[in-house]
C-alpha positions in Angstrom: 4.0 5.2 -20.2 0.4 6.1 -19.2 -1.4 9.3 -20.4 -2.4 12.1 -18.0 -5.9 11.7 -17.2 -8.5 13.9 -19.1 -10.2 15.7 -16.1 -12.5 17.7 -18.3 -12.2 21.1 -16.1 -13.1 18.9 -12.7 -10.9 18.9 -10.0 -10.8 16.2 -7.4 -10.4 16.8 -3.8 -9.5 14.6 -1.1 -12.3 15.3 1.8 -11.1 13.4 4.7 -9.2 9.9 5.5 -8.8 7.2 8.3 -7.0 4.2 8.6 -6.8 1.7 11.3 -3.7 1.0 13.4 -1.7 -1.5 11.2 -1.3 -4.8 13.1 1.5 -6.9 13.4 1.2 -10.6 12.0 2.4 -12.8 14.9 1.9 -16.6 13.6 -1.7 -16.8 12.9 -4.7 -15.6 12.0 -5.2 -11.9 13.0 -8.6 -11.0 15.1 -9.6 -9.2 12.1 -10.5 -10.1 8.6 -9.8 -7.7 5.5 -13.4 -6.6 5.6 -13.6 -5.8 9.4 -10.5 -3.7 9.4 -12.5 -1.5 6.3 -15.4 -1.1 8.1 -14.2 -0.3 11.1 -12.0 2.9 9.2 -15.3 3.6 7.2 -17.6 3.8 10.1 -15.5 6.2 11.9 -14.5 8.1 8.5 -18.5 8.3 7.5 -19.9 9.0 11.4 -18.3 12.7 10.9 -20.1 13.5 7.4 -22.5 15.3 7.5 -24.5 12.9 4.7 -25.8 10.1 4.9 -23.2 6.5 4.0 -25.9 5.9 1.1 -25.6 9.1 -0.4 -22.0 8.0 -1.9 -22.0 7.3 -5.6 -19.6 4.4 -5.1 -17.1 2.4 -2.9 -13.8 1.5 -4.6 -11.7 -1.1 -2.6 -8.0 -2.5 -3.2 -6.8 -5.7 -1.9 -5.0 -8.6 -2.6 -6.0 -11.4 -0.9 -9.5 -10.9 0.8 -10.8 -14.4 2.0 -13.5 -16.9 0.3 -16.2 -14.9 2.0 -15.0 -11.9 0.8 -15.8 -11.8 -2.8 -15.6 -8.4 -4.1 -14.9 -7.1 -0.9 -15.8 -3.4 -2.0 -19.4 -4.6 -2.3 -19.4 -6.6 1.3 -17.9 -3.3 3.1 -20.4 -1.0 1.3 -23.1 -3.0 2.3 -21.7 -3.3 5.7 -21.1 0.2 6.1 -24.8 1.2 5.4 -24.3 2.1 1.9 -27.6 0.4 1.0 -28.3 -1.9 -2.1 -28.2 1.1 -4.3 -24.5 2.2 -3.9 -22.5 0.1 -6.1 -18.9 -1.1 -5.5 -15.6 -2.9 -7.4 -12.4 -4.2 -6.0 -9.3 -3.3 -7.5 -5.8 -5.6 -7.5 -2.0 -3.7 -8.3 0.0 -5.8 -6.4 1.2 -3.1 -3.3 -0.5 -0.3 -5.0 -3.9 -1.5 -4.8 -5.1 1.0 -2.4 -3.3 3.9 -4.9 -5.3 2.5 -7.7 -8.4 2.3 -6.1 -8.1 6.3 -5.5 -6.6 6.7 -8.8 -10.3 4.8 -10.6 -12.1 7.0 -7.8 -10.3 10.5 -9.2 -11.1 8.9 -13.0 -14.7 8.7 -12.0 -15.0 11.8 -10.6 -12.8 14.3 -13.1 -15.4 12.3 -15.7 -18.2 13.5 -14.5 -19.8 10.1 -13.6 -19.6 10.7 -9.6 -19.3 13.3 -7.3 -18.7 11.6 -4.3 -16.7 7.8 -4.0 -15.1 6.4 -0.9 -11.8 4.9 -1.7 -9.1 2.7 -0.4 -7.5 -0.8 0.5 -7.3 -3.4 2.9 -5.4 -6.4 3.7 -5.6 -8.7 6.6 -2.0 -10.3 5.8 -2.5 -13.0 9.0 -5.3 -14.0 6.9 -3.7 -15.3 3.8 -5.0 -18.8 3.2 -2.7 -22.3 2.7 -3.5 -23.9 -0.3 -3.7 -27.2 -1.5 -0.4 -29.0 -3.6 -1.5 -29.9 -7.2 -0.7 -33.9 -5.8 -3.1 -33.2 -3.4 -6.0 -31.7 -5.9 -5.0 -34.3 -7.8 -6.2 -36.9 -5.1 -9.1 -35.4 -4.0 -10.6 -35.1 -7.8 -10.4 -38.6 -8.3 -11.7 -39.7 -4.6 -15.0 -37.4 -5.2 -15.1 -39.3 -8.6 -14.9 -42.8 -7.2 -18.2 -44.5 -6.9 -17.4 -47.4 -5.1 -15.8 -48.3 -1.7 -12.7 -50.7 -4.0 -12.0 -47.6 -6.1 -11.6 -45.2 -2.9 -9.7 -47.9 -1.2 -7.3 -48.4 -3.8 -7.0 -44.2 -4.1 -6.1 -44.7 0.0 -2.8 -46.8 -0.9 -1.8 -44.2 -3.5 -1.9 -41.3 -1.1 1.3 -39.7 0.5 2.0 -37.6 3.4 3.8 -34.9 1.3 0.2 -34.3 -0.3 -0.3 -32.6 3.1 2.1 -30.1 2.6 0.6 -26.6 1.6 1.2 -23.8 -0.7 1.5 -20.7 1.7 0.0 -18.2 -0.4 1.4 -14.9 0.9 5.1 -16.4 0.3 3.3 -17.0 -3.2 2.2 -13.8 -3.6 5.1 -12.1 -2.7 7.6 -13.9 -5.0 7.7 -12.4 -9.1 5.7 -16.3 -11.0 8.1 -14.9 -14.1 11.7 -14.7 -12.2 11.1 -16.7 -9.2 12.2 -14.2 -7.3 10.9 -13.1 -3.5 10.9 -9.3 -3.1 13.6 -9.6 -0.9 15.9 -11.0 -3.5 14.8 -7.7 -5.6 15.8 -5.4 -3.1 18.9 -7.1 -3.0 19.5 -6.7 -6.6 18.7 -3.0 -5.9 21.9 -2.5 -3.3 23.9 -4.3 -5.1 23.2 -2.1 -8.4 23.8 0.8 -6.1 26.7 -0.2 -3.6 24.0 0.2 -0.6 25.9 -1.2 2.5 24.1 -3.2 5.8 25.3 -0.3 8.2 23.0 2.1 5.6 20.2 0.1 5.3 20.4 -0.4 9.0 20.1 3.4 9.7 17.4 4.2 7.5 15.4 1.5 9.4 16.4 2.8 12.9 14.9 6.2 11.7 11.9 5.2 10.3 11.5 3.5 13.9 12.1 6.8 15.7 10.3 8.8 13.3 6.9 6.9 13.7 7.4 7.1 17.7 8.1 10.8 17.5 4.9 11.4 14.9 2.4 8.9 17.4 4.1 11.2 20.5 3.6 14.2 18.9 0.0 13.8 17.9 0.7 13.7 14.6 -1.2 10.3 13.3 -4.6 11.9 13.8 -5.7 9.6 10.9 -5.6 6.9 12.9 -9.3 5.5 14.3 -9.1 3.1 17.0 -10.3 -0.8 16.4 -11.8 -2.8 18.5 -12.1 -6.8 18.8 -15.3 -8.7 20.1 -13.1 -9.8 22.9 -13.0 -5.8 24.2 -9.2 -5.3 23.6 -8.4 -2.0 21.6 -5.7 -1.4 19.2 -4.9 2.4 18.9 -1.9 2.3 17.2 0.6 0.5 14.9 1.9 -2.4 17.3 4.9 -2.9 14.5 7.4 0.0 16.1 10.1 -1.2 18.1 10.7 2.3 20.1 13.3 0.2 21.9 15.6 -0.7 18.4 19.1 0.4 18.2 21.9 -0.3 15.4 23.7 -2.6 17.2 20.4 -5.3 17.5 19.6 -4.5 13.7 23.4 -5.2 13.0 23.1 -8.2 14.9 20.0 -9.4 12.4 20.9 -12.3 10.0 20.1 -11.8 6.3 16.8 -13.1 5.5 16.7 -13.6 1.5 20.1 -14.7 0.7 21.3 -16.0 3.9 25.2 -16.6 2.4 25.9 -13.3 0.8 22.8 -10.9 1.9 22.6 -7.5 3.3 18.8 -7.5 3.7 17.0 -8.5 6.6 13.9 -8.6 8.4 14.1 -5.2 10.5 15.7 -3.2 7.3 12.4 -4.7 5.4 8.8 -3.8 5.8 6.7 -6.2 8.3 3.2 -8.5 7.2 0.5 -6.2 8.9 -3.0 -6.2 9.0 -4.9 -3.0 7.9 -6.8 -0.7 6.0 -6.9 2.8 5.1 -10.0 4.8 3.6 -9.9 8.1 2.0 -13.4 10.2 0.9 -13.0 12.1 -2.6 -15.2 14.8 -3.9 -16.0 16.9 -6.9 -16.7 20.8 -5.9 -19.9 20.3 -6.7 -20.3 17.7 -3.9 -18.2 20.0 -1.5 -20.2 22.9 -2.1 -23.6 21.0 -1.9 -22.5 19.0 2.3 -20.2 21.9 3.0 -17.3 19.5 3.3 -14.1 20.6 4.3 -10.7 19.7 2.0 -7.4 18.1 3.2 -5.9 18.8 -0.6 -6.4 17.6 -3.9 -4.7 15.3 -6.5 -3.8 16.7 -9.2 -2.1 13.8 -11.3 -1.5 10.4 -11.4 0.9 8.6 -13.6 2.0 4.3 -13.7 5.4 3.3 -15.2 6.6 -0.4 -15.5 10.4 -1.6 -15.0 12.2 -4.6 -15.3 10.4 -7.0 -12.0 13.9 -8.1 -10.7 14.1 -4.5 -9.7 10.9 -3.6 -9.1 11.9 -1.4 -6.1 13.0 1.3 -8.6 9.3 1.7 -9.8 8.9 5.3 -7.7 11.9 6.6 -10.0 9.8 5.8 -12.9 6.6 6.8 -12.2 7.3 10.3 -10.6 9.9 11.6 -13.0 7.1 11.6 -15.8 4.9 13.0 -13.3 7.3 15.9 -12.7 8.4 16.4 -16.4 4.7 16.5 -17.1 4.4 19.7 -14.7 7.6 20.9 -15.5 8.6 20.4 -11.6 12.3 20.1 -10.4 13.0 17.8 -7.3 13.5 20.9 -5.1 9.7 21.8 -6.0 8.1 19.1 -4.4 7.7 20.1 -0.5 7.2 16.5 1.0 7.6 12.8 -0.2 6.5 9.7 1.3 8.2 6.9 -0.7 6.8 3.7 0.9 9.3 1.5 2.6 8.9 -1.7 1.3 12.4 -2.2 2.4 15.2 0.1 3.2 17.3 -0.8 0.1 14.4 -0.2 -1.9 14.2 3.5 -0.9 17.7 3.9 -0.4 18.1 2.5 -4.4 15.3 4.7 -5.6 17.4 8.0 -3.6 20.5 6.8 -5.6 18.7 6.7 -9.3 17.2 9.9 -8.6 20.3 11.3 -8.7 22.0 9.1 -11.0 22.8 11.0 -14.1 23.0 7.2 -16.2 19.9 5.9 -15.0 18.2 9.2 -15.7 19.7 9.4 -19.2 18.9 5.7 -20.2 15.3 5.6 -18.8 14.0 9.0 -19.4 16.5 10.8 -22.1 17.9 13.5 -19.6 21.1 14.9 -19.9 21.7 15.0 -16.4 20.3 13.2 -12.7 16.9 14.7 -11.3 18.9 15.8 -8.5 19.0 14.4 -5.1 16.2 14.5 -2.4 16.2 15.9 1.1 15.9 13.4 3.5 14.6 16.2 5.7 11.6 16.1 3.5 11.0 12.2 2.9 8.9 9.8 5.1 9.3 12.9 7.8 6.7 10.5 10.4 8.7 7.1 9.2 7.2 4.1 7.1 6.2 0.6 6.7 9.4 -0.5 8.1 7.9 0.7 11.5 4.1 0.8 10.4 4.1 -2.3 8.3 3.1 -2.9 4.7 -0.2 -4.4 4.3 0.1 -4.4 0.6 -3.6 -4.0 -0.6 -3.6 -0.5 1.9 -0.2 0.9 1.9 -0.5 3.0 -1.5 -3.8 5.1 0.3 -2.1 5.3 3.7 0.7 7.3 2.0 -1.2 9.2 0.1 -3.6 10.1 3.4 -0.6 10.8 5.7 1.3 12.8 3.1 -2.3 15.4 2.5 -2.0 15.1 6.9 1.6 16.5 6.2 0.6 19.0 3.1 -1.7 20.5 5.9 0.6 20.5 8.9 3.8 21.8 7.8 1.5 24.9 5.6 3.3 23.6 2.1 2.0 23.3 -0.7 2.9 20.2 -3.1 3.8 16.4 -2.4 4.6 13.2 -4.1 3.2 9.9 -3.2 4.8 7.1 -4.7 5.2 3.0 -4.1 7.0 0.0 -5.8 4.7 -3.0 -6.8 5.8 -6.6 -7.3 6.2 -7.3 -10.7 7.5 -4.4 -11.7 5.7 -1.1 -11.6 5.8 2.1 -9.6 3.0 4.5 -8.9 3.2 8.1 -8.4 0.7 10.6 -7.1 1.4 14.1 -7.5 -1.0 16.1 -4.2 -1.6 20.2 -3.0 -2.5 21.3 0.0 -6.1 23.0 -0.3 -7.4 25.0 2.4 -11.0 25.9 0.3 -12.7 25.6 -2.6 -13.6 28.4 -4.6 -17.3 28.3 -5.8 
């Protein structure tokens, strides 16, 4: 288990936050590229400071799979942002929490005393991720760019096969644990069956997420959301994933996707490959006091837990009851939690250990379960099932929407939490700040 972080007497506020609408992957390459979609949610996040972009200290980026012309893509959106050669940036890589660790190193930096002002996030153009090469195929093009005569490449030409053609799809790659060889599908359905989570469930939860989203965009409630825009003129203004139009019956009538014989998890009770990004500006009070910035809330802790990868989805359990032990907080004392939805099972699983006196006793020595949470008061606007899940921004959407629902609803305290491939969990433990004492 991870230490608290030493924050030396500084506090670290969450200023403001945009994200772009999360785009559906449809077959192909998306319009935009993991760099465009941060740009475009830093320019409209930076236009309404009242400081200049290359007065930040730093740019902190997580993503997963940014594309060959993207190295250290935290670096390529600062500059592209107008950050100027002087303002430094890293990229950051946690599996589906890369955008949470990103803000996590941002809040390190900051409590320290080494910055006072970092822009922070993640980004992911899903669409985008690359087909590789087969190792036959590597294989065969090494010893052709070796060959120095026209016999030696002719004789490499009768040794080649058309199944050197065939790629490695690196998203199906990258979503699959290298160590279990399983896809993060199969986990989830290791997760209902540990928990006797039935299809007609896992159905429900993912119809509601569905109508939750549509009720939040109706209602006005995604303010975080900046419009994007291709070079072609067409605008995007919100998450193109929601399926207002969704009922039981046409999720019941869904086939299983990761174990097509015995499954219970399928595509529209799972999270959906989406393009986007989500940017959040964090401050020290001295750098609130010195632009006059306003606060959305501040985070207060942070803590990283690892479980066993075949169950993965459990990781929120494991990172937020620490976080809660640590400041002595019951499950009734946190106001609002966004848990994000990698896939209904997942979150359904993660309800069910809460308050699961065995699973609390064996993994954190209680004598009896956490207790159960409020459904009333989890993923209130829905989740990736509706939004999507691109994995290196997820962990900072959650974390921006649930300060968005701090504010709205007047309460006080919120927990932030996300599973990661390979077996983790992130927690982030947020309050509601309307001003900062000098």
């Amino acid at each position: 288990m991870e230490q608290q972080l030493n924050y030396n007497g500084r506090e670290v506020y969450v200023v403001d936050g945009t994200r772009t609408p999360f785009l559906k992957a449809k077959g192909s390459p998306g319009s935009f590229s993991a760099s465009d979609l941060a740009v475009s949610a830093g320019k409209e996040l930076l236009a309404r400071q009242p400081f200049a972009p290359n007065e930040l200290d730093e740019v902190i980026l997580g993503c997963m799979m940014p594309s060959p012309d993207e190295a250290n893509i935290a670096r390529v959106v600062a500059l592209r942002l107008g950050c100027g050669k002087r303002v430094p940036g890293f990229t950051v890589q946690r599996n589906c929490a890369s955008g949470m660790q990103a803000i996590d190193n941002a809040v390190q930096d900051i409590a320290s005393g080494r910055h006072d002002l970092v822009l922070a996030g993640g980004t992911e153009a899903m669409s985008r991720a690359p087909l590789l090469f087969n190792e036959s195929m590597v294989n065969w093009l090494s010893g052709w760019y070796a060959a120095k005569s026209f016999s030696a490449r002719a004789k490499l030409l009768t040794r080649f096969r058309p199944n050197y053609l065939a790629p490695v799809v690196a998203l199906l790659r990258g979503l699959s644990d290298p160590l279990y060889g399983l896809s993060m599908g199969q986990t989830a359905e290791k997760v209902a069956y540990q928990f006797g989570i039935s299809r007609e469930a896992m159905d429900t939860y993912a119809l509601r997420s569905h109508q939750r989203i549509a009720t939040a965009l109706d209602s006005g409630y995604l303010t975080e959301i900046a419009p994007l825009y291709g070079t072609n003129g067409q605008s995007y203004t919100f998450d193109d994933g929601i399926r207002r139009d969704t009922t039981l019956e046409k999720l019941a009538g869904l086939k299983p996707f990761f174990d097509k014989k015995f499954g219970l998890v399928t595509a529209g009770n799972s999270s959906q490959v989406t393009d986007g990004a989500a940017l959040l500006l964090l401050a020290s009070r001295d750098a609130i006091k010195r632009y006059q910035l306003p606060v959305l809330g501040r985070i207060v802790d942070i803590e990283w837990a690892g479980v066993d990868p075949t169950v993965m989805g459990l990781g929120p359990v494991n990172a937020s009851v620490p976080l809660m032990q640590r400041h002595q907080l019951s499950i009734d004392d946190v106001d609002f939690w966004e848990i994000n939805e990698a896939f209904a099972a997942q979150v359904m699983g993660c309800l069910n250990a809460f308050a699961d006196e065995r699973y609390c006793r064996e993994n954190f020595g209680l004598q009896a379960a956490m207790g159960q949470i409020d459904q009333e008061r989890l993923n209130i606007d829905g989740g990736a099932i509706a939004t999507g899940h691109p994995v290196g921004a997820s962990g900072a959407r959650i974390v921006l929407h649930l300060l968005h629902i701090l504010k709205r609803k007047q309460a006080k305290r919120g927990i932030a939490t996300i599973c990661i491939g390979g077996g983790q969990g992130g927690a982030m433990l947020l309050e509601s700040v309307n001003e900062v004492q000098a």
